[in-house]
OpenMM code with the backbone's topology and positions (N, CA, C; nanometers):
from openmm import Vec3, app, unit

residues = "UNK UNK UNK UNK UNK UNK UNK UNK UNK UNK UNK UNK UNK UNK UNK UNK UNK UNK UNK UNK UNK UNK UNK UNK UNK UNK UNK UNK UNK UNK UNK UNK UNK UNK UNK UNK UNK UNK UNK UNK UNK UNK UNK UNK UNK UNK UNK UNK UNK UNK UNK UNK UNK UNK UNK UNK UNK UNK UNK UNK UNK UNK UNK UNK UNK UNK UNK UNK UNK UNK UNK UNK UNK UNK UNK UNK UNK UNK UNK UNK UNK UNK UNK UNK UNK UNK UNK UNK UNK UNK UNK UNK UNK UNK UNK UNK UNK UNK UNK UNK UNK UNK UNK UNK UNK UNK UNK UNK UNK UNK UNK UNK UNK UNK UNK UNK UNK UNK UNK UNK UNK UNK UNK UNK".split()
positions = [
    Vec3(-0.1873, 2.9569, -1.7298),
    Vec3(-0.0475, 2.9166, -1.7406),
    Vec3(-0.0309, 2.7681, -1.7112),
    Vec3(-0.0741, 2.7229, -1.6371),
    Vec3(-0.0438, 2.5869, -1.5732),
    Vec3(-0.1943, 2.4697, -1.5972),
    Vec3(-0.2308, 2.4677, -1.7383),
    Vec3(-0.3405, 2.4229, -1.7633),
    Vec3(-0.3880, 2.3265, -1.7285),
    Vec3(-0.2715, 2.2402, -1.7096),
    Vec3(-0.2699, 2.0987, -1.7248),
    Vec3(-0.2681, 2.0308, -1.5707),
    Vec3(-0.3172, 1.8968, -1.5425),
    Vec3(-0.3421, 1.8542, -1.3799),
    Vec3(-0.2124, 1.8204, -1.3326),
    Vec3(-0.1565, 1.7010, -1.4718),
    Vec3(0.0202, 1.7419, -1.4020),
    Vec3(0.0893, 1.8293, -1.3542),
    Vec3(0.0806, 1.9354, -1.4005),
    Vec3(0.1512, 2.0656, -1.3816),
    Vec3(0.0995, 2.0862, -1.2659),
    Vec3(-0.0282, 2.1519, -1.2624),
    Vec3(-0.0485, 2.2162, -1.0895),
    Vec3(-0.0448, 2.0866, -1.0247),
    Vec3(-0.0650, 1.9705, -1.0052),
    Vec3(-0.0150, 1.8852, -0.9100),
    Vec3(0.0976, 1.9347, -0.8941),
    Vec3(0.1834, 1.8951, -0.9753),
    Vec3(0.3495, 1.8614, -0.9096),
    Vec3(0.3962, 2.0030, -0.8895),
    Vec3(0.3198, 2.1102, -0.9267),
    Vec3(0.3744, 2.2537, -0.8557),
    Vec3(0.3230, 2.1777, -0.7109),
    Vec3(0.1920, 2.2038, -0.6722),
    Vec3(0.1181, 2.1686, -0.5453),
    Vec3(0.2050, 2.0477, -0.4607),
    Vec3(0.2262, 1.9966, -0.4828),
    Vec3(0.3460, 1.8988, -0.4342),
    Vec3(0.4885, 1.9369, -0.4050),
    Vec3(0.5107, 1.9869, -0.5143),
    Vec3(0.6529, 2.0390, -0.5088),
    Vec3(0.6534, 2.1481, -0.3682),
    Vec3(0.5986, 2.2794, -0.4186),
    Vec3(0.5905, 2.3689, -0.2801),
    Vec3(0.5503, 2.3371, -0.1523),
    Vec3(0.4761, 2.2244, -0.1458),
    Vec3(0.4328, 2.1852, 0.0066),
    Vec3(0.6093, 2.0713, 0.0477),
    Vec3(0.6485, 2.0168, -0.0661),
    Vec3(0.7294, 1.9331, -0.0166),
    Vec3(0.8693, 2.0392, 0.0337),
    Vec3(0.8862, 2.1506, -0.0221),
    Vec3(0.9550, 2.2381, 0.0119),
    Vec3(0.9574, 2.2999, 0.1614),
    Vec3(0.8315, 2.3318, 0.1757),
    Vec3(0.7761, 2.4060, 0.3154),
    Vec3(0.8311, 2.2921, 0.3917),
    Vec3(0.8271, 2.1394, 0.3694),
    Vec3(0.8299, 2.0518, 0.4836),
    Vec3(0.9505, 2.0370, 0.5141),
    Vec3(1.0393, 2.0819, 0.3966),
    Vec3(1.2041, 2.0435, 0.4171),
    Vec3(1.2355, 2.1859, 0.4769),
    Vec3(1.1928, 2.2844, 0.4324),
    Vec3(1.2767, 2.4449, 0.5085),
    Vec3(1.2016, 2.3939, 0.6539),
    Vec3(1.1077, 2.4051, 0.6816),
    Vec3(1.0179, 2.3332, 0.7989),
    Vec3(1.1191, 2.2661, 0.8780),
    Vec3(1.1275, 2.1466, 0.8177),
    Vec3(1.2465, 2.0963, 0.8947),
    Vec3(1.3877, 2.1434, 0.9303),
    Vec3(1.4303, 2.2055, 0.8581),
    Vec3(1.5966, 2.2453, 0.8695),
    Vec3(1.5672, 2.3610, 0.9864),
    Vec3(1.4932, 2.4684, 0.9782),
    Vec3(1.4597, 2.5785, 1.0605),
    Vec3(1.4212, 2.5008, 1.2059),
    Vec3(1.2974, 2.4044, 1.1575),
    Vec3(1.2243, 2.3672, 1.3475),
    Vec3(1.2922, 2.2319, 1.3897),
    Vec3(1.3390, 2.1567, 1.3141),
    Vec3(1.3595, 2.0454, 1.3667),
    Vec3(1.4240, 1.9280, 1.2747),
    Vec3(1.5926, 2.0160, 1.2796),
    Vec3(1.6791, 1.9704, 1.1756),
    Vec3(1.7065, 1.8061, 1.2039),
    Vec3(1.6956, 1.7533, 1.3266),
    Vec3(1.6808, 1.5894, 1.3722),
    Vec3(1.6490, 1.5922, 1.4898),
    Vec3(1.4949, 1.5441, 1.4289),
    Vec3(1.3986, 1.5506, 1.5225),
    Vec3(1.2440, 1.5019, 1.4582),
    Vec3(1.1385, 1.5966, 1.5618),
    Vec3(1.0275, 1.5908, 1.5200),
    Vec3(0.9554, 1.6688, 1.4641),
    Vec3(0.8667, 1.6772, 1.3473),
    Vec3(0.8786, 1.7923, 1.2738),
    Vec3(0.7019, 1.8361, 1.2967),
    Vec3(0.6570, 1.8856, 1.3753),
    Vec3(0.5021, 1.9170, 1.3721),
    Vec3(0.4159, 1.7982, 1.4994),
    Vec3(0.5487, 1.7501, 1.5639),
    Vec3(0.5119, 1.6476, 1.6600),
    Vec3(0.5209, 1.5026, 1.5767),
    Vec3(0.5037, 1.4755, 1.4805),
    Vec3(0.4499, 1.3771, 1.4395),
    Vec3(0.6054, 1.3265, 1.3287),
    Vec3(0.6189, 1.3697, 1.2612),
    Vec3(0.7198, 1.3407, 1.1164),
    Vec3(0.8696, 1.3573, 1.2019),
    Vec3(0.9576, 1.2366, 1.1985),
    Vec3(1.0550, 1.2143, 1.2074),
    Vec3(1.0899, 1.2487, 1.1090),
    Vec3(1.2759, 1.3582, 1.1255),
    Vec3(1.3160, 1.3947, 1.0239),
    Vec3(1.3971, 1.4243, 1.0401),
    Vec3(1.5388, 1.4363, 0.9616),
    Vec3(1.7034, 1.4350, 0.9759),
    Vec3(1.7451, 1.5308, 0.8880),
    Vec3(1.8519, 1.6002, 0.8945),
    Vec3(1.9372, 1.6820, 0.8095),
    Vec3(1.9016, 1.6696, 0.6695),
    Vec3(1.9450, 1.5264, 0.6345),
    Vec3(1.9642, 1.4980, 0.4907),
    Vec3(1.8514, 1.4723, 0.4191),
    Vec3(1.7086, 1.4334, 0.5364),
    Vec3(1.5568, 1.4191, 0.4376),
    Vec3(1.5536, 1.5886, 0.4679),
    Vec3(1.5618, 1.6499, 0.4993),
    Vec3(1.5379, 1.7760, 0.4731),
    Vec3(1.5676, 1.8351, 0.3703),
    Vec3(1.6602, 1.8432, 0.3369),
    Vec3(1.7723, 1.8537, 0.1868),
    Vec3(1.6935, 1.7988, 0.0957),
    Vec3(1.6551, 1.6704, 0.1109),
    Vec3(1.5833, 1.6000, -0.0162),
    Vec3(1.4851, 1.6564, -0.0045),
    Vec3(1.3973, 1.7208, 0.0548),
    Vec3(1.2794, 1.7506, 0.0590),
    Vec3(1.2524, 1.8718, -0.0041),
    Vec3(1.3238, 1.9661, 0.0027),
    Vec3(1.3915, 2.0801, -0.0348),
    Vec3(1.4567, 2.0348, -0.2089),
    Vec3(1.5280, 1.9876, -0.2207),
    Vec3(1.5404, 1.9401, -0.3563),
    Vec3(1.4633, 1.8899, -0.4128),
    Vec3(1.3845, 1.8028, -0.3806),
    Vec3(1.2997, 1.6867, -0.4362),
    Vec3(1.1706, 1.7955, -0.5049),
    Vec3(1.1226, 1.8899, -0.4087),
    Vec3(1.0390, 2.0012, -0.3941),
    Vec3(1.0805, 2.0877, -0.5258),
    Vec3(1.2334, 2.1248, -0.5146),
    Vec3(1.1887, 2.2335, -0.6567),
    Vec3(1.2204, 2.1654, -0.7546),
    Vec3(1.2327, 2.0231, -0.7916),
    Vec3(1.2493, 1.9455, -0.9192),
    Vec3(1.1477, 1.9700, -0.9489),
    Vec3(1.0584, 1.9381, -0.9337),
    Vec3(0.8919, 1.9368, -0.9037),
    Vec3(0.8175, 2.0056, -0.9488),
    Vec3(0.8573, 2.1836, -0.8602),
    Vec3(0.7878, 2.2726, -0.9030),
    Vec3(0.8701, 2.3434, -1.0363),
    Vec3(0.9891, 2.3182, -1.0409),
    Vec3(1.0714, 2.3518, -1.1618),
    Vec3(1.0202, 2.2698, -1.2973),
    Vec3(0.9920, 2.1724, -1.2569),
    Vec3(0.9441, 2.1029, -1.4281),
    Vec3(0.7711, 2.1194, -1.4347),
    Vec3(0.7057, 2.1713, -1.3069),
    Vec3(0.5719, 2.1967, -1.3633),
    Vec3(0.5842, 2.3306, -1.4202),
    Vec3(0.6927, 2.4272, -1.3812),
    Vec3(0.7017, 2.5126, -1.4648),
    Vec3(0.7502, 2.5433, -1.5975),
    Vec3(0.8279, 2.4087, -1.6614),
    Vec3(0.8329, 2.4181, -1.7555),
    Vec3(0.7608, 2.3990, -1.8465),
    Vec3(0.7129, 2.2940, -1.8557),
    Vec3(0.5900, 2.2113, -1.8989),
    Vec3(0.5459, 2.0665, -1.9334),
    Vec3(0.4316, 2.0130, -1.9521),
    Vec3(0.3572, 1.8821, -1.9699),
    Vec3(0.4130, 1.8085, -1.9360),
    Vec3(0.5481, 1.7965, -2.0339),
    Vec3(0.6284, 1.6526, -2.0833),
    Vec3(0.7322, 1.6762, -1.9534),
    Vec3(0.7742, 1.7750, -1.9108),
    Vec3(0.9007, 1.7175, -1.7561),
    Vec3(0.8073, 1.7160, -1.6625),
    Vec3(0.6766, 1.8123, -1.6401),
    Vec3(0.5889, 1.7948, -1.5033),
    Vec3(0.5586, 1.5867, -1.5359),
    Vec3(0.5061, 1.5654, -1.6009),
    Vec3(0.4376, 1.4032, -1.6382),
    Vec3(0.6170, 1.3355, -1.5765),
    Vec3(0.6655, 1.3762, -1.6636),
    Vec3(0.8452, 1.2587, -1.6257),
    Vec3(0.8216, 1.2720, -1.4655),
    Vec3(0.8665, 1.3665, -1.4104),
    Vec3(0.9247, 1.3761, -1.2715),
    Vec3(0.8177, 1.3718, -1.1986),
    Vec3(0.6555, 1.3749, -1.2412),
    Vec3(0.5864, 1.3451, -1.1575),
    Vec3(0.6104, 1.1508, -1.1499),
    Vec3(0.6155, 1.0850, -1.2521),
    Vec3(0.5843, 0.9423, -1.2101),
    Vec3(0.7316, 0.9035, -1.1894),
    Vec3(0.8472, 1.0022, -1.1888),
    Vec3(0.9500, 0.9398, -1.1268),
    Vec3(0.9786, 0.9610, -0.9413),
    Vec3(0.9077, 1.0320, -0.8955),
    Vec3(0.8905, 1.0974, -0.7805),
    Vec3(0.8079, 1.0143, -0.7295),
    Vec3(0.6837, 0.9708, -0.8170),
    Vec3(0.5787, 0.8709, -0.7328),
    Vec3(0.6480, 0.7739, -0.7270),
    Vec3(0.6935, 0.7044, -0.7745),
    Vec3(0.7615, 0.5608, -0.8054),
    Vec3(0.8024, 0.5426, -0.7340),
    Vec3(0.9499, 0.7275, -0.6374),
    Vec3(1.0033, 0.6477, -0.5569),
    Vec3(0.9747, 0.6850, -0.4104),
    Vec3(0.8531, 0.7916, -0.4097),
    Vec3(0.7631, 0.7786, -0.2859),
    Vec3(0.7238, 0.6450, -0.2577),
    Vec3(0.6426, 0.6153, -0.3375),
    Vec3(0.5725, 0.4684, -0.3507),
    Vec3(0.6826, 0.3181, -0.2820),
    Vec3(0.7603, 0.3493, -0.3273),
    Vec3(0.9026, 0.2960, -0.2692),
    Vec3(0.9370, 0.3113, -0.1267),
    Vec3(0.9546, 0.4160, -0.1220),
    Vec3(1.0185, 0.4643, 0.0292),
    Vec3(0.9208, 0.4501, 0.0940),
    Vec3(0.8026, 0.4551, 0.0506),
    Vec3(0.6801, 0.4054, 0.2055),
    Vec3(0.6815, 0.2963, 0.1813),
    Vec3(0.6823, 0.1526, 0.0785),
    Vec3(0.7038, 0.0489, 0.1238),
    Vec3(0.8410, -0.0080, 0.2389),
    Vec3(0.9177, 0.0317, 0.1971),
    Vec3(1.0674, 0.0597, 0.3284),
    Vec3(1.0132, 0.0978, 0.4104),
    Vec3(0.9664, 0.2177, 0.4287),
    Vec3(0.8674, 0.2484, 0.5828),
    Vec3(0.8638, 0.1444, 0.6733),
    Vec3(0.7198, 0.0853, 0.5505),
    Vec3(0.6445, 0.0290, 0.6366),
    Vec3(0.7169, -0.1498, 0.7093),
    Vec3(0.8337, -0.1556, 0.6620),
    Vec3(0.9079, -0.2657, 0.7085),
    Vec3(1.0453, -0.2460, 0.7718),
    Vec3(1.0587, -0.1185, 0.7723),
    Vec3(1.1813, -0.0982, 0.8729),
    Vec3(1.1802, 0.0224, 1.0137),
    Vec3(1.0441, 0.0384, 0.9874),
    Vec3(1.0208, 0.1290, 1.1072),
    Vec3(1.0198, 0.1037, 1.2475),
    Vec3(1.0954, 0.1127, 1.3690),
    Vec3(1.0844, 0.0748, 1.4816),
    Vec3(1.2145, -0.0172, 1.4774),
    Vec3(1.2918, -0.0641, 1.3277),
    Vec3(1.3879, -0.1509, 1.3341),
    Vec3(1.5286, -0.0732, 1.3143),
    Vec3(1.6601, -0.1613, 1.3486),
    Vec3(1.7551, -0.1192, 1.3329),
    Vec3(1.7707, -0.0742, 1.1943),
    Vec3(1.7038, -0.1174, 1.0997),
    Vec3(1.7111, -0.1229, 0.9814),
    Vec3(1.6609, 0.0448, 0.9162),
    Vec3(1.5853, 0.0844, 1.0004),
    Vec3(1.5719, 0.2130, 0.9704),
    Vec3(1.6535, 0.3064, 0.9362),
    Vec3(1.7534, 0.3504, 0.8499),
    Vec3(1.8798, 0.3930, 0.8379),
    Vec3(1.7884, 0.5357, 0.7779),
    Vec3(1.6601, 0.5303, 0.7072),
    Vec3(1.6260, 0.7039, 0.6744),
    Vec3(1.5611, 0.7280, 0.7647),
    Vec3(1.5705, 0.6928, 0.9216),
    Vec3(1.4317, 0.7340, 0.9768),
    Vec3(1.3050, 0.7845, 0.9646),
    Vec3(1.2159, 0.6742, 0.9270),
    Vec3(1.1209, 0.6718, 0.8939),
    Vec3(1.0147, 0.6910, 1.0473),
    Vec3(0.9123, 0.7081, 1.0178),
    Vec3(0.7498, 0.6526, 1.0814),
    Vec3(0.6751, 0.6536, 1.0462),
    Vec3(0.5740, 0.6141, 1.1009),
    Vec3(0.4534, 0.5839, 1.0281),
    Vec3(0.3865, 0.7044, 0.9830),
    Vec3(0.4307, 0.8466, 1.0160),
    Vec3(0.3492, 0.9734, 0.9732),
    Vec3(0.4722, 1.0021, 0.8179),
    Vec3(0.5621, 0.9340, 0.7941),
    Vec3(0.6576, 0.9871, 0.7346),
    Vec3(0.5372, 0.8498, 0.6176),
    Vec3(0.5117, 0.7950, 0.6523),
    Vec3(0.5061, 0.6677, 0.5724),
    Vec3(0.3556, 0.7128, 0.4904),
    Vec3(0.2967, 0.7607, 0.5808),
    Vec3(0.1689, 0.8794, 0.5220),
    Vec3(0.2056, 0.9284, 0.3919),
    Vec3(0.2979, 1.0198, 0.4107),
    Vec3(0.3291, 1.1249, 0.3644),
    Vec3(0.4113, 1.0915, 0.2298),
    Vec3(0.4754, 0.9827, 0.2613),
    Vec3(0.5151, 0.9502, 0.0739),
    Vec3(0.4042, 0.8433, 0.0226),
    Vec3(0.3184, 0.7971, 0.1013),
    Vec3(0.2285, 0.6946, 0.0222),
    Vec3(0.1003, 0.8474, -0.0477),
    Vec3(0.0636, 0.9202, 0.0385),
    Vec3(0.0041, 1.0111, 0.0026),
    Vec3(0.0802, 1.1110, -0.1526),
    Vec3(0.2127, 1.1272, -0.1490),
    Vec3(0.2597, 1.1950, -0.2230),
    Vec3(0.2867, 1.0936, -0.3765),
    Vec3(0.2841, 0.9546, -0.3491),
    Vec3(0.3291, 0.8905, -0.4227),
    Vec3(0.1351, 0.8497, -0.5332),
    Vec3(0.0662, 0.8736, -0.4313),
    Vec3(-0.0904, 0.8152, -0.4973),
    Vec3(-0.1142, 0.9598, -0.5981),
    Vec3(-0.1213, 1.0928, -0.5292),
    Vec3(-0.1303, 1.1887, -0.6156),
    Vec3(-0.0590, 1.2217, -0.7354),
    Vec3(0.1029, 1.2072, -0.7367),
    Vec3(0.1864, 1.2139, -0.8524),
    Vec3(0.1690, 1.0864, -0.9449),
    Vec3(0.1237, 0.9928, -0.9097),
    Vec3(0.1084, 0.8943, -1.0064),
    Vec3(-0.0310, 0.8914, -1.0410),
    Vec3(-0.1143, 0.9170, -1.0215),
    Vec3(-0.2441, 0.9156, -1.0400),
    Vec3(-0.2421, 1.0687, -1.1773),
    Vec3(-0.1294, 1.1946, -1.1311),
    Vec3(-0.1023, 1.2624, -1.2511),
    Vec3(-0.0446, 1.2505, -1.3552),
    Vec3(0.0696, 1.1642, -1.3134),
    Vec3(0.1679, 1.1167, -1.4532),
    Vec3(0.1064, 1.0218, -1.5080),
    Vec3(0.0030, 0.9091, -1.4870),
    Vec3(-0.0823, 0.8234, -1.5245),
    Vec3(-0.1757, 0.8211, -1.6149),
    Vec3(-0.2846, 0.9410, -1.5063),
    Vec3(-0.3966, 0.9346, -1.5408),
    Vec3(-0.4983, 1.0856, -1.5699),
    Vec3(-0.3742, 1.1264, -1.6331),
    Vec3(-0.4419, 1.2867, -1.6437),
    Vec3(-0.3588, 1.3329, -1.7699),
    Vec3(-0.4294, 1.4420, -1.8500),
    Vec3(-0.3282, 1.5352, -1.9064),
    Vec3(-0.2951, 1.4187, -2.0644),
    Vec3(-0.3909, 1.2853, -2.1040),
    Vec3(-0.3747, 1.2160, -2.1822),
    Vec3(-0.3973, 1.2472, -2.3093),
    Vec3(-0.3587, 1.2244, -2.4056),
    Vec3(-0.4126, 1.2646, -2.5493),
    Vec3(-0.4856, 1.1593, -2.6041),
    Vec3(-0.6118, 1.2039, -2.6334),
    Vec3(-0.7368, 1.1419, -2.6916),
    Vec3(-0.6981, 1.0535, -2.8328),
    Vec3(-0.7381, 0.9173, -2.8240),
    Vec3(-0.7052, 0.8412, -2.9329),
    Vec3(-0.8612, 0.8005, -3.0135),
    Vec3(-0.8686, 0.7724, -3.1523),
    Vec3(-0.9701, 0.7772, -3.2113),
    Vec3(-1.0320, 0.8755, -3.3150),
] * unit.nanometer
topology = app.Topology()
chain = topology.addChain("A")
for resn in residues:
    res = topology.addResidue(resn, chain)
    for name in ("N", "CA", "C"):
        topology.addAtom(name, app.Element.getBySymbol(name[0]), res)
């Protein structure tokens, strides 16, 4: 069913990003989420949303898993650069840290490395 690397990535992504947002709302709606991941009401929500965009378009197929995977990396890739310059500062308005900063640079290398570099059609 899910032949393709886009697809089970951004399922595999999607459902873990889910677990981290119910995760949060259940253990540690603002707070700390596993000791380590600072996390608030509203990244929970996104996490939880962000999660079944994810696994919803790897279930549809190729062409929305590929879209929403490199639109998701883009803005992981994003939000850990913010991280990594507003953490510890007033400026921190999504509360970030450095385990949060992990966690979208990690999410942002895998979804783009799928919407990129996988799942291509052979030229020649």
């Amino acid at each position: 069913m899910l032949a393709s690397r886009n697809r089970q990535l951004g399922l595999a992504v999607g459902v873990l990003w889910i677990a981290l947002g119910v995760l949060g709302l259940l253990g540690a709606p603002d707070g700390l989420l596993l000791g380590v991941l600072t996390v608030s009401l509203g990244q929970n929500v996104i996490h939880v949303c962000v999660g079944a965009a994810l696994a919803a378009a790897a279930l549809v197929g190729l062409r929305s898993a590929r879209a929403i995977n490199l639109t998701v990396g883009i803005l992981a890739l994003a939000l850990g650069m913010v991280g990594l310059f507003t953490s510890g500062t007033e400026a921190n308005l999504l509360n970030l840290n450095g385990a949060g900063n992990v966690v979208h640079f990690g999410t942002a290398t895998v979804l783009l490395i799928a919407a990129l570099g996988t799942d291509r059609p052979h030229r020649g």
